[in-house]
N, C-alpha and C positions, 0 to 999 in steps of 0.2 A: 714452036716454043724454043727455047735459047739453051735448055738443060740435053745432051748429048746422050742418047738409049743407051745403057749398061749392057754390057752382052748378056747373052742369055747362055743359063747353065745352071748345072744339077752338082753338088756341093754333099761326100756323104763323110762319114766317121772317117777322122784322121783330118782329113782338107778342107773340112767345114768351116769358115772363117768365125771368128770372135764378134758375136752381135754386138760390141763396143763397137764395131766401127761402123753399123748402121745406125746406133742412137746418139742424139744429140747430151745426152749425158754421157754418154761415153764409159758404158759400164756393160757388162754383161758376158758370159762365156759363150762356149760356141752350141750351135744345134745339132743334132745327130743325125738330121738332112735339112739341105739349103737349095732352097729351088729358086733362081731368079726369073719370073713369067714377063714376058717383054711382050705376046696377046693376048686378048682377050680370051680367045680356045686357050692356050699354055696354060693361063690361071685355073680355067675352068677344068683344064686334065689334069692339075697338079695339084689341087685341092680334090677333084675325086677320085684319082689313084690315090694319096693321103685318105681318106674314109675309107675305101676298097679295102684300105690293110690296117685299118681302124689305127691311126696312128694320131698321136694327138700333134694339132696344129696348130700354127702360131702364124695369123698373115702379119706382116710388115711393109710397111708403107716407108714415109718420111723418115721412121723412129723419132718422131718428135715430141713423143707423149707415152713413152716406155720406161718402165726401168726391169729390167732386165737380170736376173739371180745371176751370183759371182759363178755357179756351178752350169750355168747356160740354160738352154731348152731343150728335155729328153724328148724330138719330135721331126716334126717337119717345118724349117719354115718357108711360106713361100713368098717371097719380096714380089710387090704388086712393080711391074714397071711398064705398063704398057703406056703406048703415047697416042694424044691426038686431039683437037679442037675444034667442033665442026660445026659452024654458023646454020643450025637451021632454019632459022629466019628473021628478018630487023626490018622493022617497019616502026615510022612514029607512034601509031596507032595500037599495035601490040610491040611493041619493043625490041628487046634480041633473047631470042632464044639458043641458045647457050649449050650443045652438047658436049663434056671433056669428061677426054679418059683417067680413070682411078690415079694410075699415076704418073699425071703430071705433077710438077713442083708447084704448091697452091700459089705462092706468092707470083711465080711468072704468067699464071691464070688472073691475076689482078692486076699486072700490069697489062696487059692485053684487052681485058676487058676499058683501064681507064684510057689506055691509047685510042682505042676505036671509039668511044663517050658512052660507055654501057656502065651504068649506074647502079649501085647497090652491094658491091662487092669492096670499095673506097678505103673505108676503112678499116678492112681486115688486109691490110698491107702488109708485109713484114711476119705473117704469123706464117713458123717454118713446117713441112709436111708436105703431104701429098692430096690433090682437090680428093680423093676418094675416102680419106680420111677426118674431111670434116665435117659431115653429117651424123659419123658416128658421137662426135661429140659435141654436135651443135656448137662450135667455135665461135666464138662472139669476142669483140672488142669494139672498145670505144662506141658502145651504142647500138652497133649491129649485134646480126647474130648469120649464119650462113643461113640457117631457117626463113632469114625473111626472104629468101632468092631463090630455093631450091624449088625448083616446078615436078623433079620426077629423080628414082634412083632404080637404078637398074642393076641388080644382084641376082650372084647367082644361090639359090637355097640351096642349102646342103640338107635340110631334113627332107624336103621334097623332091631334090635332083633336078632341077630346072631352073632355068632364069627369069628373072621375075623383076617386072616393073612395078615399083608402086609408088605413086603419086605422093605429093608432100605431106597430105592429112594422115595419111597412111603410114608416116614414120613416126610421128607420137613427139615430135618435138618436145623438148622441153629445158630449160636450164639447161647449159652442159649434158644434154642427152637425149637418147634422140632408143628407139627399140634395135637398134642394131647394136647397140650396148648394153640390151637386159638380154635379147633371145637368144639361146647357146644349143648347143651342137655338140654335146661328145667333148663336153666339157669346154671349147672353144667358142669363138661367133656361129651363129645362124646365117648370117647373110652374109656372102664377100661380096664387096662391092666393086664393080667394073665398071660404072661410067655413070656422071651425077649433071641431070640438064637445070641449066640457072635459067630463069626469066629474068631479063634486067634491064632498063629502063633506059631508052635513046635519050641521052641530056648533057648539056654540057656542065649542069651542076649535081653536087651531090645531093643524095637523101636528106632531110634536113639533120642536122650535127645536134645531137644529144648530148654531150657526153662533154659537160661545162670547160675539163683540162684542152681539151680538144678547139673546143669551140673562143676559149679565150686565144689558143695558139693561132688563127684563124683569120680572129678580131673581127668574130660576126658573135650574133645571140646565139643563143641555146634554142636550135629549131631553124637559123638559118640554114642558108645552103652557101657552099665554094665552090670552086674551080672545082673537078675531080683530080686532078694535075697537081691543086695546093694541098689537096685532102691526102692524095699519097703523101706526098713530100713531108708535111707535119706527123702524119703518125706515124711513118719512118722514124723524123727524127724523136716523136717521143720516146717510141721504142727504143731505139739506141741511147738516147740518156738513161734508158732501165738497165740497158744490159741483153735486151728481147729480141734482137737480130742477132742471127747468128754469128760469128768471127771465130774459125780456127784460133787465134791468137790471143783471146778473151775471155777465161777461165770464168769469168761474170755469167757467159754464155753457154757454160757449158752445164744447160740445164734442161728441163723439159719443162720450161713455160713456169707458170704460176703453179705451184704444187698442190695448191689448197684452193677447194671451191669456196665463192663467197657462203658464208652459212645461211639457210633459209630457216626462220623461228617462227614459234607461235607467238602469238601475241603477251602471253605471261614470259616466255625469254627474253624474247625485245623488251620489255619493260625492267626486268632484271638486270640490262645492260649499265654501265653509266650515262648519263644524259646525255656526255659527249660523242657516245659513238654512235658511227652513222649509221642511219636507218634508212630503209625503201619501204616503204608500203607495196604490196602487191594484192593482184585483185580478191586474191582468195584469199585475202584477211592476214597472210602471213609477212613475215618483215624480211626481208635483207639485210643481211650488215656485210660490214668489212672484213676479210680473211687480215686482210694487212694490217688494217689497225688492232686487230685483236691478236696478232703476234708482236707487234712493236709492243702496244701497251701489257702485253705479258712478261717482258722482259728480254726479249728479242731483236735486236737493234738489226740492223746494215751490218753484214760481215760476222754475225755471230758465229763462234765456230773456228775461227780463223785464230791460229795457223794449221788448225788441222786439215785431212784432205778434204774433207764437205765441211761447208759452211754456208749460211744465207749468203744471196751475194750482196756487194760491199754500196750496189743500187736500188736495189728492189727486195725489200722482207720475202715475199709470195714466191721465189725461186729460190731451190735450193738447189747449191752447185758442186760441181767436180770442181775442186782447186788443181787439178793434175795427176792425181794418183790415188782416186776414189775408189773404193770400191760400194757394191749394191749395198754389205753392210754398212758401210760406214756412212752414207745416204739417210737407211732405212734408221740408222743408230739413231741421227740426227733428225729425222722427220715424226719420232717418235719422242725426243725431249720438247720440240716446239709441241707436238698434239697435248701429250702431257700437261703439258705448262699452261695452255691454254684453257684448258679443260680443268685445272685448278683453278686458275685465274678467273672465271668467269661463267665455268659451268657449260662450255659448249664446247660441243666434239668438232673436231676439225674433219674435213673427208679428204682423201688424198683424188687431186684430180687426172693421176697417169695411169696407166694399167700396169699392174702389179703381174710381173710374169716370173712364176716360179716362186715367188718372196707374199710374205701379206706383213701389214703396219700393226 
């Protein structure tokens, strides 16, 4: 993999670096221990010395999906960094079988997979983090979801004291979520996760393309297939016309993704909508709509906010960004006048889709 191992080290009161500069929003104070775990045992002793001394803990990955209190974390945290990829097997007939370690960089995990023709990971291109972080929150773009790949996750329990493999049916997929995101531990996760096996599909095209913005960039139908080569390359650059790849340089960027789930309704909400706004049907009767159109039509444009230090960014309503001198409150100030607004405007609560550490909305 292409991303360089961080050394490994123990981080206490006083030298504890500022989780701003592990989150991609770029906010947050320091922890009162900082363990950086480069293996798999490191993770595993440094998450249970942290229980041993019952101390509350904070794992950290990518920080791609954090926001982080101006007053930091009174705890341990332990940044996942260990590495590794390991082909356990690729056959037409069953596919590739896909072993990587928690933290790798997800995105150099997709292009690896699209280099060798391993299928189904395509178009979650670009979305920033760590592969061990994305079962937690069932990561989906443009039509995927990591759910459709994932064959097995291998964590270690903390209420049980052991490592523990369990198979895909076993994580509880769902929307944006997956049980490693409901089970908790002494107020933190139940499961850290150390290494996540993808099944993925030998071809030289992609899954078929769902996802109509996509599939016009394309210039196939809704349900064709592409190149996997074209399929990166496009949602790259859709991304990047949002603002959704990363860039030091690009305060547009300096966010944690889309801040707001799409909201799931009953059928009496969906009907209360305006006609115009979009709907998904889903199997169990309930509707989908849009996060983004229900802050645009609330009165939320591109760049709301702005000149202050948070604002939407000035491409994408669904992220809200550090202009450069943000703080958690001035985020939380701001993600709290769009839920508001929204929730006048139309009667539906918005959910925030980062973890709230230390702060709540």
């Amino acid at each position: 993999m292409t991303e360089k191992q961080p050394g490994a080290g123990i981080f206490g009161a006083g030298d504890a670096p500022e989780l701003a500069a592990f989150t991609t929003l770029r906010v947050g104070g320091p922890a009162t221990r900082f363990v950086v775990a480069t293996t798999t045992d490191r993770i595993i002793d440094a998450v249970s010395e942290c229980d041993a001394r019952g101390e509350p803990l904070l794992v950290l990955g990518g920080g791609s999906n954090l926001l982080v209190a101006d007053e930091g974390f009174d705890g341990t945290v332990v940044r996942i960094a260990n590495r590794g990829l390991t082909v356990e097997s690729a056959h037409r007939g069953g596919g590739a079988l896909v072993r990587v370690a928690a933290g790798e960089v997800w995105d150099d995990v997709v292009s690896v997979a699209v280099g060798h023709g391993w299928s189904g990971v395509e178009a979650l291109s670009g979305i920033p983090g760590s592969a061990g972080a994305t079962p937690v929150q069932n990561v989906g773009a443009y039509g995927q979801e990591v759910a459709d790949t994932v064959a097995s996750v291998r964590a270690w329990d903390r209420q049980e004291g052991r490592v523990r493999t369990l198979a895909a049916v076993d994580c509880e997929f769902t929307y944006r979520h997956s049980r490693f995101k409901d089970e908790r531990f002494r107020g933190g996760p139940r499961f850290v996760i150390l290494e996540v096996t993808f099944q993925l599909t030998l071809a030289d095209l992609s899954v078929p393309v769902r996802y109509p913005e996509l599939a016009r960039l394309l210039g196939v139908e809704p349900g064709g297939r592409a190149p996997l080569a074209e399929v990166r390359s496009a949602v790259l650059s859709l991304r990047r016309s949002k603002g959704m790849v990363v860039d030091p340089a690009d305060h547009d960027t300096w966010s944690a993704g889309s801040f707001f789930t799409n909201p799931i309704l009953t059928p009496v909400l969906a009907a209360a909508l305006p006609k115009e706004a979009p709907r998904w049907p889903l199997p169990d009767g309930r509707v989908k709509t849009s996060a983004a159109w229900l802050i645009e039509h609330a009165g939320f444009g591109r760049g709301y906010g702005l000149p202050g230090p948070a604002a939407l960014s000035t491409r994408h309503t669904l992220a809200l960004t550090n202009r450069g001198s943000a703080s958690a409150k001035d985020l939380l100030d701001l993600a709290r006048v769009i839920r508001d607004g929204v929730s006048a405007a139309f009667g539906v609560e918005l959910t925030p889709e980062p973890v709230l550490v230390g702060v709540t909305l």
